[in-house]
TORKOL-4160 file (C-alpha; in steps of 0.2 Angstrom, whole numbers, padded with zeros to 4 digits, m for minus):
340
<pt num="1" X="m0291" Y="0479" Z="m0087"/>
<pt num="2" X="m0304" Y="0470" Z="m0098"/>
<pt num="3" X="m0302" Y="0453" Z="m0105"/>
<pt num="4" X="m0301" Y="0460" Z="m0123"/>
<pt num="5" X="m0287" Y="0471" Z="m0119"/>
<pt num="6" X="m0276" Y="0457" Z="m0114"/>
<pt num="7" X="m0261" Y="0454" Z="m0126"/>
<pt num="8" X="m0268" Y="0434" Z="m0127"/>
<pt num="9" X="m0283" Y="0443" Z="m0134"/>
<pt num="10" X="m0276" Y="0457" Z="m0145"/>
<pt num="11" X="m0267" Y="0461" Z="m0161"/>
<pt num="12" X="m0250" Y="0469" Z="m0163"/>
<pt num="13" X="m0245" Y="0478" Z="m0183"/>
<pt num="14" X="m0230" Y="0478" Z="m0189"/>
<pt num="15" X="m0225" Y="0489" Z="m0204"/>
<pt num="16" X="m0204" Y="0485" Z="m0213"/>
<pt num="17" X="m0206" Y="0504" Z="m0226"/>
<pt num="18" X="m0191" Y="0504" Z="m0238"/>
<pt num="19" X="m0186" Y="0511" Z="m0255"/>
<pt num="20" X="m0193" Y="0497" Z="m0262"/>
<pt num="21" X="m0211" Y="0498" Z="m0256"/>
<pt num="22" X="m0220" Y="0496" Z="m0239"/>
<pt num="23" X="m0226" Y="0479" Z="m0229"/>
<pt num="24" X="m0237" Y="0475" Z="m0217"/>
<pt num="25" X="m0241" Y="0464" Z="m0204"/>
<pt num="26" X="m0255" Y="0459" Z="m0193"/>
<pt num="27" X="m0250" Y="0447" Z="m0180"/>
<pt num="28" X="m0256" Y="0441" Z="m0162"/>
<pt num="29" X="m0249" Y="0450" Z="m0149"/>
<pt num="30" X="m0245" Y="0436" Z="m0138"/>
<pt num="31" X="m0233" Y="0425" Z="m0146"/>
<pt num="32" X="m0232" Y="0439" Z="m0161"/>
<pt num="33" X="m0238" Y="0425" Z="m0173"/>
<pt num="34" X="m0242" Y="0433" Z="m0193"/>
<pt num="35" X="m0256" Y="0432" Z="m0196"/>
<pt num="36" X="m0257" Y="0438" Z="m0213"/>
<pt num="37" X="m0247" Y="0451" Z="m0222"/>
<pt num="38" X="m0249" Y="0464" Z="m0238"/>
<pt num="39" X="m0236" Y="0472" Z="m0247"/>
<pt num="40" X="m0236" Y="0487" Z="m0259"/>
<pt num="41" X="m0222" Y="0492" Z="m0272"/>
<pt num="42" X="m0226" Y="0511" Z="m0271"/>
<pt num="43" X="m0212" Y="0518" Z="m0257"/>
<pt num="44" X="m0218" Y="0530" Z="m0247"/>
<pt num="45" X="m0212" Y="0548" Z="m0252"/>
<pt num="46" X="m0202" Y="0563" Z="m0244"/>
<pt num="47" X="m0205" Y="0581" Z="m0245"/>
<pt num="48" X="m0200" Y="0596" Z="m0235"/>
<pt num="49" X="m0203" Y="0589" Z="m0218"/>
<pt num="50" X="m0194" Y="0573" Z="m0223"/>
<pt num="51" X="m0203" Y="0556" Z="m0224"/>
<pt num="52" X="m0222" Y="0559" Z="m0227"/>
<pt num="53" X="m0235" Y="0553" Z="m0214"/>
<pt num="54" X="m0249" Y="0558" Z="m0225"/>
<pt num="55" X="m0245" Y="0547" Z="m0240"/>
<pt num="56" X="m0238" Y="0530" Z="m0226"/>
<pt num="57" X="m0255" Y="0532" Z="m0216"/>
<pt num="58" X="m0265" Y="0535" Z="m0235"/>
<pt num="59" X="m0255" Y="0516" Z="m0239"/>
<pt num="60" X="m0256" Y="0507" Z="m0219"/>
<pt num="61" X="m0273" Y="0513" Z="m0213"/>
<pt num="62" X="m0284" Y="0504" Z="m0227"/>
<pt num="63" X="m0270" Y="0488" Z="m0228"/>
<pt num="64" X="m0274" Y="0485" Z="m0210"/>
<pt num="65" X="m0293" Y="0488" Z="m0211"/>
<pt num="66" X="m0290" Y="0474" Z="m0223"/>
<pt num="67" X="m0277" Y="0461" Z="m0215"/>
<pt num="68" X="m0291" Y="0462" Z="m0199"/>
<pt num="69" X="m0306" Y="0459" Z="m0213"/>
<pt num="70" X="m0297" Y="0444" Z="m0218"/>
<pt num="71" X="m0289" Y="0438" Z="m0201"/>
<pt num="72" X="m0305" Y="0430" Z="m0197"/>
<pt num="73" X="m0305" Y="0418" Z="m0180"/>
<pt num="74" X="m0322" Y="0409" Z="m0183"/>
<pt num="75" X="m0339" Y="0410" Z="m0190"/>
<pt num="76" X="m0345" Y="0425" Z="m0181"/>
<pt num="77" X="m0329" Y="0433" Z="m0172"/>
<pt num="78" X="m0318" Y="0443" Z="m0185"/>
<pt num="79" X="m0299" Y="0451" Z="m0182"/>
<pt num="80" X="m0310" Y="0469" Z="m0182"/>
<pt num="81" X="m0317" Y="0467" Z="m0166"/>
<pt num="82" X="m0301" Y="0464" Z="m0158"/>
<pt num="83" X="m0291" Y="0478" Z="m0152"/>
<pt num="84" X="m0274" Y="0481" Z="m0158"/>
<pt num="85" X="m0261" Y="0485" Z="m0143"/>
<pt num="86" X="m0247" Y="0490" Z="m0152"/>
<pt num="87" X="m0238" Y="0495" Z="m0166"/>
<pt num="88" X="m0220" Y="0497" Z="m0174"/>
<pt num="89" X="m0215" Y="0503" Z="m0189"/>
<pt num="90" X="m0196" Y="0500" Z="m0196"/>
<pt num="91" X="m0193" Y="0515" Z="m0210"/>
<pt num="92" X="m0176" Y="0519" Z="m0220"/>
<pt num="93" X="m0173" Y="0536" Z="m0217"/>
<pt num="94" X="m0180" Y="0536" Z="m0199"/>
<pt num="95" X="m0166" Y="0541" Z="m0190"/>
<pt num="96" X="m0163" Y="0559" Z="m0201"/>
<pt num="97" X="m0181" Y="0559" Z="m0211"/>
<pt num="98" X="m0194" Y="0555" Z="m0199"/>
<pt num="99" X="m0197" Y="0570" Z="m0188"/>
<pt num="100" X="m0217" Y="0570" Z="m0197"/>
<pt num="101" X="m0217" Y="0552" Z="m0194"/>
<pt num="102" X="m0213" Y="0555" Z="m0174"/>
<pt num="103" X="m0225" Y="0568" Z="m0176"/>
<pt num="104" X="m0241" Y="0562" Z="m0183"/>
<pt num="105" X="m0240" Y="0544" Z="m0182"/>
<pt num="106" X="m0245" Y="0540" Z="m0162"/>
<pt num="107" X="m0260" Y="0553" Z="m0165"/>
<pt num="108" X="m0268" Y="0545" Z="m0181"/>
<pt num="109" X="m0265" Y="0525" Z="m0171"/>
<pt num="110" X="m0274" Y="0533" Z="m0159"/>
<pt num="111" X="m0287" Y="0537" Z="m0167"/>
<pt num="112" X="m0288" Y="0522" Z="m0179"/>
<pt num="113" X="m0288" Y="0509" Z="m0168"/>
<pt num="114" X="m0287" Y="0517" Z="m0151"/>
<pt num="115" X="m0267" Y="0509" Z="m0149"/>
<pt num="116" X="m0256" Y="0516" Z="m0135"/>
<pt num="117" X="m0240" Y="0508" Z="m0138"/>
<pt num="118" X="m0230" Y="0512" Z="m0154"/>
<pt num="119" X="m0211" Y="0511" Z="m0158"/>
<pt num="120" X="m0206" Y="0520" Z="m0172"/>
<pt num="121" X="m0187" Y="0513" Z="m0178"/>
<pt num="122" X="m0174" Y="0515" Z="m0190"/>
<pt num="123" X="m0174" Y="0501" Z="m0202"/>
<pt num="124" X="m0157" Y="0494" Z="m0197"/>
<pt num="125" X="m0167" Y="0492" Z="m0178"/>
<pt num="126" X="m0181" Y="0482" Z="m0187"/>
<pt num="127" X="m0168" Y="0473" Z="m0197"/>
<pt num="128" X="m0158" Y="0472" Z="m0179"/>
<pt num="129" X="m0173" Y="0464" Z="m0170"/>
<pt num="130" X="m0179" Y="0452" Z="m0185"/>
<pt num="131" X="m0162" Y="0444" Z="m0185"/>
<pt num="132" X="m0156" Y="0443" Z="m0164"/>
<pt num="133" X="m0171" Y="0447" Z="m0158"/>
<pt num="134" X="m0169" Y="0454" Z="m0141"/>
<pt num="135" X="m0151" Y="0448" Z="m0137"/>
<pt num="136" X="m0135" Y="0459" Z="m0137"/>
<pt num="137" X="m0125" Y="0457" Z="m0152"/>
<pt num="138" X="m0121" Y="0465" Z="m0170"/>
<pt num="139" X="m0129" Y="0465" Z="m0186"/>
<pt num="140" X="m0123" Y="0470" Z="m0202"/>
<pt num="141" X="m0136" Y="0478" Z="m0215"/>
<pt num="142" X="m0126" Y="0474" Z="m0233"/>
<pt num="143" X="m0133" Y="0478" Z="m0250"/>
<pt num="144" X="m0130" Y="0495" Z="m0259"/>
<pt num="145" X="m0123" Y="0502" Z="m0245"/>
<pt num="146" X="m0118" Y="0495" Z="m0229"/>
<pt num="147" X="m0122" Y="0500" Z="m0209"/>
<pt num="148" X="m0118" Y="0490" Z="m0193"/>
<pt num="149" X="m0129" Y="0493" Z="m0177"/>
<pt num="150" X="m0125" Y="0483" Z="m0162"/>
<pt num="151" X="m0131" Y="0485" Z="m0144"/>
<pt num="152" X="m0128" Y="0479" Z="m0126"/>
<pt num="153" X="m0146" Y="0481" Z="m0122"/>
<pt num="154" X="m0143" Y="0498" Z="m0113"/>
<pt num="155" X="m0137" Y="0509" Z="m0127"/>
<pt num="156" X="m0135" Y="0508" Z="m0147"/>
<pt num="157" X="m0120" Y="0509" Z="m0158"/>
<pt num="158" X="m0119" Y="0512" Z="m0175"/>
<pt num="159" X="m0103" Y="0511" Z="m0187"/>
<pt num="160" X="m0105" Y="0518" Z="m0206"/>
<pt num="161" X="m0120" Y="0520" Z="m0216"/>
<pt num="162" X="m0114" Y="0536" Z="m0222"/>
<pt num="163" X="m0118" Y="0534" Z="m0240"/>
<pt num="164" X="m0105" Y="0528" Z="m0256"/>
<pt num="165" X="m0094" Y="0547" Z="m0253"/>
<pt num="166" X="m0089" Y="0545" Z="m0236"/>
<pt num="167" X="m0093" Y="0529" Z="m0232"/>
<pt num="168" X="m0105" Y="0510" Z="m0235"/>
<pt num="169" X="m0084" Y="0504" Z="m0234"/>
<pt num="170" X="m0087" Y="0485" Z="m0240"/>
<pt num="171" X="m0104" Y="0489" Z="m0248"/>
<pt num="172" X="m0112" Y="0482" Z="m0265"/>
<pt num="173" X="m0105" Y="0500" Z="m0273"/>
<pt num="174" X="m0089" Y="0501" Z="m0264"/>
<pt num="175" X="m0085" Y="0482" Z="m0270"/>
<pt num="176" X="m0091" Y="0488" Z="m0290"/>
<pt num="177" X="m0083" Y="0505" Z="m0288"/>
<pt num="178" X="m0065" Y="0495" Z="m0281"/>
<pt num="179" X="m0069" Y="0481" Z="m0297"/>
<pt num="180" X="m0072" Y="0498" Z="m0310"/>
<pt num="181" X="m0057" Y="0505" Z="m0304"/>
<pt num="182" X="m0046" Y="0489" Z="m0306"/>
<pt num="183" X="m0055" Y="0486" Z="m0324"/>
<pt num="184" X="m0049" Y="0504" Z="m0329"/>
<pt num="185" X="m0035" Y="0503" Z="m0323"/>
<pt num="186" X="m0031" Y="0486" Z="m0335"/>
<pt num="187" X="m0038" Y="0497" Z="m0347"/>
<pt num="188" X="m0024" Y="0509" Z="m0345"/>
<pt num="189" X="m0011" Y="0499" Z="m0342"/>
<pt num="190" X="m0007" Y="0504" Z="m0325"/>
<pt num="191" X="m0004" Y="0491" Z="m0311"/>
<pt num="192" X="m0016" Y="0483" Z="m0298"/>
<pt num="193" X="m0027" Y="0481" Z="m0315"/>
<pt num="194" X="m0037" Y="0466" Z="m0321"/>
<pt num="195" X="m0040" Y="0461" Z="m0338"/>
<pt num="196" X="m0055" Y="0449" Z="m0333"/>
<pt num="197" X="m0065" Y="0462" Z="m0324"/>
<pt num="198" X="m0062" Y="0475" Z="m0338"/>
<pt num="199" X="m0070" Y="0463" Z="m0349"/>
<pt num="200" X="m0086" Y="0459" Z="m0339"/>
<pt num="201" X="m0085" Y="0479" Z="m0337"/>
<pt num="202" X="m0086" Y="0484" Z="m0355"/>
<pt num="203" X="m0099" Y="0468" Z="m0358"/>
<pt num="204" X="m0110" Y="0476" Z="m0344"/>
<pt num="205" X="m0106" Y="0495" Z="m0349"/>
<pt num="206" X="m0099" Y="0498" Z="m0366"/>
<pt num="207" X="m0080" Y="0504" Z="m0370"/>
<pt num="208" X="m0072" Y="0507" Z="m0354"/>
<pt num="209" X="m0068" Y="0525" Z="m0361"/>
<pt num="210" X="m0086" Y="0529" Z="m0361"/>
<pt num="211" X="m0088" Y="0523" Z="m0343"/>
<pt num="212" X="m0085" Y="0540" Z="m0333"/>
<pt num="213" X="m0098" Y="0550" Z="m0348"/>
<pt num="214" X="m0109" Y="0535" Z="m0344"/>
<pt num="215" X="m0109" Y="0535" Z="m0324"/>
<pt num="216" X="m0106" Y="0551" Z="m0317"/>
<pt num="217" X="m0121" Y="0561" Z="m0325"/>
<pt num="218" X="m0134" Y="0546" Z="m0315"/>
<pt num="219" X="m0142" Y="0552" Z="m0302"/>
<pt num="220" X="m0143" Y="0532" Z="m0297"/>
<pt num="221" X="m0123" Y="0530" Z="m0297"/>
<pt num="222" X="m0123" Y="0519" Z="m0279"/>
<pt num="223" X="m0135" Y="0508" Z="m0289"/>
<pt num="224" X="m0125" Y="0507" Z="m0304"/>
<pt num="225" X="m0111" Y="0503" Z="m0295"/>
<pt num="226" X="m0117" Y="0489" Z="m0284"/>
<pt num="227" X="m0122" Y="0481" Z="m0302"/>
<pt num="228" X="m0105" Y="0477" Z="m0305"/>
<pt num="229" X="m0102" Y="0469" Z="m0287"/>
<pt num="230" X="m0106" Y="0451" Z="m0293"/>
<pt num="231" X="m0093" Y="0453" Z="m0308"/>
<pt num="232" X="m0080" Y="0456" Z="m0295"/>
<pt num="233" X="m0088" Y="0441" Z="m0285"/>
<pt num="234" X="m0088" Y="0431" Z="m0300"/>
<pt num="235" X="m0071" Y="0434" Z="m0306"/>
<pt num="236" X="m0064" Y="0432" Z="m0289"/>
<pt num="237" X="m0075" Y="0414" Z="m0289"/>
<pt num="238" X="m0066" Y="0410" Z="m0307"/>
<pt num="239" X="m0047" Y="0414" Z="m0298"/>
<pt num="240" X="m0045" Y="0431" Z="m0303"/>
<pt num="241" X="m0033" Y="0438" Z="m0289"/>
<pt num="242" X="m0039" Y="0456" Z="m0290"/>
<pt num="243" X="m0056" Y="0453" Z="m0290"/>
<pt num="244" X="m0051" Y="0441" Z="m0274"/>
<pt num="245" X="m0039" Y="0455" Z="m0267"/>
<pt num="246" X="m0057" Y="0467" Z="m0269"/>
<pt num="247" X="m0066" Y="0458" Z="m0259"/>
<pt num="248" X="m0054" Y="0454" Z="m0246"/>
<pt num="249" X="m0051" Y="0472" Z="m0244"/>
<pt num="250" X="m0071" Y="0472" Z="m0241"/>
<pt num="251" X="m0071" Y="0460" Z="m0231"/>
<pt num="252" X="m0057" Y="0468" Z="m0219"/>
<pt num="253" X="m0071" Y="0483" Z="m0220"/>
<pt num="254" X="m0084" Y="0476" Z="m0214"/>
<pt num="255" X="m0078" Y="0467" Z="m0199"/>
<pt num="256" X="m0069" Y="0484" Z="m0195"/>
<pt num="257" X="m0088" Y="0493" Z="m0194"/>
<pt num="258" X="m0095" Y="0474" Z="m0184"/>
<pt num="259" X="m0080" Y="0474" Z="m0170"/>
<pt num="260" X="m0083" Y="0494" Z="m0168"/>
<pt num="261" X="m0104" Y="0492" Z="m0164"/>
<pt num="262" X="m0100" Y="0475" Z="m0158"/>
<pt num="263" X="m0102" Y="0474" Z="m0135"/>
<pt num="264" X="m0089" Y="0464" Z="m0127"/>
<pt num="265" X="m0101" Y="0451" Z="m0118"/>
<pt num="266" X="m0094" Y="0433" Z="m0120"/>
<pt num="267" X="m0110" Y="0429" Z="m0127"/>
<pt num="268" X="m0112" Y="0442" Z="m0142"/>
<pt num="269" X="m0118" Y="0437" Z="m0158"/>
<pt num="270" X="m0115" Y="0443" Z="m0175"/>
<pt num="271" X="m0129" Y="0441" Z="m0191"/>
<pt num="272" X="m0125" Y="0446" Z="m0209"/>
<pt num="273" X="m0143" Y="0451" Z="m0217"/>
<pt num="274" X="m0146" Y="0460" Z="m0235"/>
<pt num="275" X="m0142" Y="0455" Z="m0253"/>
<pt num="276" X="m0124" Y="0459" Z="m0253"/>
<pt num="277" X="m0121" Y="0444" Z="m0240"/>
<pt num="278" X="m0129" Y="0431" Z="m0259"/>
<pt num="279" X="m0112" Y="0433" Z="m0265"/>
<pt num="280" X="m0108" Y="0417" Z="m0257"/>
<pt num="281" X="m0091" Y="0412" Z="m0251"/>
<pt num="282" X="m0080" Y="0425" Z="m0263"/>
<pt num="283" X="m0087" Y="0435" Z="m0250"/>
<pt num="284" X="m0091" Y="0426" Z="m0236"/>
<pt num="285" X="m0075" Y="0416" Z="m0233"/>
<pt num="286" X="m0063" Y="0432" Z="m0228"/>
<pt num="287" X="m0078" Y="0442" Z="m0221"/>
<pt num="288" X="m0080" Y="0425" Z="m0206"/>
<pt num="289" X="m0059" Y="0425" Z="m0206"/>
<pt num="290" X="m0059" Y="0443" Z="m0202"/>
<pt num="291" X="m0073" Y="0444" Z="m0190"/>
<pt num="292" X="m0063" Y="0429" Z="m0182"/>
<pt num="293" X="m0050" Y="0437" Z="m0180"/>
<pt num="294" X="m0058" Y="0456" Z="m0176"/>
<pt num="295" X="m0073" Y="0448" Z="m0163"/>
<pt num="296" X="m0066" Y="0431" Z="m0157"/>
<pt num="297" X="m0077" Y="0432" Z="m0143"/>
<pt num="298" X="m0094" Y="0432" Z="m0155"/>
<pt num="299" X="m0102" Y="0419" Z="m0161"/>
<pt num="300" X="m0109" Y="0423" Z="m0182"/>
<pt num="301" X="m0125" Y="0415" Z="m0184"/>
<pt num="302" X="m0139" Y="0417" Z="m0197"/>
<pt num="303" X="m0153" Y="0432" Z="m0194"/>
<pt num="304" X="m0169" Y="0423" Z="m0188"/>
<pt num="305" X="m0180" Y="0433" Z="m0197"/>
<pt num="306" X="m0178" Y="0450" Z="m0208"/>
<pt num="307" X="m0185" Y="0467" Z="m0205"/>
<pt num="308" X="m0203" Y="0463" Z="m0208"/>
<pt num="309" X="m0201" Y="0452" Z="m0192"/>
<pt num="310" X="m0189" Y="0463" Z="m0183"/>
<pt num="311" X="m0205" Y="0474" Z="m0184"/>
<pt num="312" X="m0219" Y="0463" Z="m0177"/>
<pt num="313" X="m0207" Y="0457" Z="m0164"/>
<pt num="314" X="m0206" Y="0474" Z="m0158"/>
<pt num="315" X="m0225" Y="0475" Z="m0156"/>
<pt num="316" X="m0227" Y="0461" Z="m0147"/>
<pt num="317" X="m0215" Y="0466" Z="m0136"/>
<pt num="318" X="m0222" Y="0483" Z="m0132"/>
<pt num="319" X="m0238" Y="0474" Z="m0133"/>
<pt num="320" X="m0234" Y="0462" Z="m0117"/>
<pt num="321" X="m0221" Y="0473" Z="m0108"/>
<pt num="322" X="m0208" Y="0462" Z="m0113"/>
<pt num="323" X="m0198" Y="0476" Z="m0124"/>
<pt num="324" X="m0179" Y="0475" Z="m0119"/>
<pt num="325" X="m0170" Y="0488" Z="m0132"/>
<pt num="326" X="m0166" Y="0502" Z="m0129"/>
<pt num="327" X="m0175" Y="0517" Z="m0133"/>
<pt num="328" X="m0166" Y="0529" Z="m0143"/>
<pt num="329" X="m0171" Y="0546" Z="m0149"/>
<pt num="330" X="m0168" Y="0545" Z="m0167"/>
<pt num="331" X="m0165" Y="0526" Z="m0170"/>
<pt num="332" X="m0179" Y="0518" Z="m0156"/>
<pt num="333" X="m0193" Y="0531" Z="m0150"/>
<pt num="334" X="m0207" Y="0523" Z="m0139"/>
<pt num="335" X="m0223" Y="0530" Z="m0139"/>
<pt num="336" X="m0234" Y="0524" Z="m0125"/>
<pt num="337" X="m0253" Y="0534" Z="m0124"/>
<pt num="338" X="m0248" Y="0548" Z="m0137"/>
<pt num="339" X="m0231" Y="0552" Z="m0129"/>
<pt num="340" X="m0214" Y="0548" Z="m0131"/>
């Protein structure tokens, strides 16, 4: 193999796409250092064939063409003319969305940059990877909604996920929804209800009457209702024992979907990534008691990185034969020379 194939002397991308926007990184593969990074706030869309490669390559090919422009190593030797050995993109939606992605994507790397390795993941792998690394373990993905993914390093399991009807039990919109309820319910009169969270509900909505004419027509409702998880987590701060009793109930939840993905090795760990977790002790206090008591033999710890550098990890992996994951159809695909 020539010199400049070598992972000391190549380039490994890494790409976190979201419903936010998309970011990318351009790293070395050895090491799987950042080099640089660019982000853009336009998510990429979905049609018929789910998540659409045309409009994420129209968004990654010219951000790379720039992060190697700028990732300049000296006077006269520039990132572009250094190969890049692999790549791995961590997409929301993967898993059910990204048959066109699977499809398309090892073709046109090919042809862009003449890569052979590529892993194209769900984003709670990304977020997996970013926050263990390659160690067997748990993580739990908390913000609107809520997903667990644990591995053993031989297989994946995932627990929930399943959106705010028939499931994301513990999530941002399943703690507001609880916290609507309760504030309704004080409303009406009825028991179980809290007049402090009815407040903070008709400050933040309007007359609780209106509240159902005001929610159900949105097409956003798990957004809406995740708004009103830091009332509850306030309230619950301030001594409110429903609030309190709300995210208890969330907590218990949670460590329910960690303990069912969670592997039995003595040394597992467990990592709690996403906004929901910036609640702070309301939260966080049962959440640790329950996991205690659920995964005494795992150790909680903080995610080393997010999903950004989950991705780039993965790269450098492929990139130096060092991946230890498991590959997975829908949640880990491994492309390696245009096959999977």
């Amino acid at each position: 193999m020539d010199s400049v194939n070598e992972p000391a002397e190549g380039l490994v991308v890494g790409v976190d796409s979201g419903g936010s926007g998309l970011r990318i990184a351009l790293a070395e593969a050895a090491g799987g250092t950042v080099l640089d990074t660019l982000a853009s706030r336009e998510p990429v869309r979905t049609g018929p064939g789910g998540i659409s490669a045309a409009h994420f390559l129209e968004q990654v090919l010219p951000a790379v063409r720039a992060l190697r422009e700028r990732a300049a190593t000296g006077a006269a030797e520039a990132a572009t003319g250094r190969p890049v050995l692999a790549v791995a993109v961590g997409a929301a939606g993967m898993a059910t969305l990204g048959d066109e992605l699977r499809a398309e994507l090892p073709g046109a790397f090919a042809e862009a940059w003449g890569v052979r390795r590529l892993a194209l993941a769900a984003d709670a792998v990304t977020a997996y990877a970013g926050a263990l690394g390659q160690r067997p373990g748990a993580v739990v993905a908390g913000g609107t909604g809520m997903i667990t993914l644990g591995t053993d390093l031989a297989s994946w399991r995932r627990a929930d996920g399943w959106g705010h009807l028939l499931g994301d039990c513990g999530s941002g919109a399943w703690i507001g929804r609880a916290g609507l309820e309760a504030a309704m319910r004080a409303h009406d009169g009825r028991r179980g209800g809290s007049a402090a969270l009815l407040a903070r509900a008709e400050k933040l909505f309007g007359p609780a009457a209106g509240l159902p004419g005001a929610l159900y027509p949105r097409t956003d409702r798990p957004a809406v209702l995740a708004s009103f998880a830091p009332e509850v987590g306030a309230c619950a701060a301030a001594g409110d024992p429903v609030a309190a009793d709300v995210l208890a109930r969330a907590a218990a939840h949670i460590a329910d979907a960690a303990e069912a993905v969670c592997p039995a090795d003595p040394g597992a760990l467990v990592a709690l990534t996403g906004g929901l977790f910036r609640m702070g002790d309301p939260l966080l206090v049962p959440l640790r008691a329950a996991l205690a008591e659920r995964i005494p033999h795992a150790r909680t710890v903080a995610p080393a990185g997010d999903p950004l550098a989950g991705a780039v990890g993965l790269a450098s992996a492929l990139a130096t034969g060092t991946l230890r994951l498991p590959d997975d159809p829908s949640l880990l695909a491994l492309f390696d020379g245009g096959a999977p």
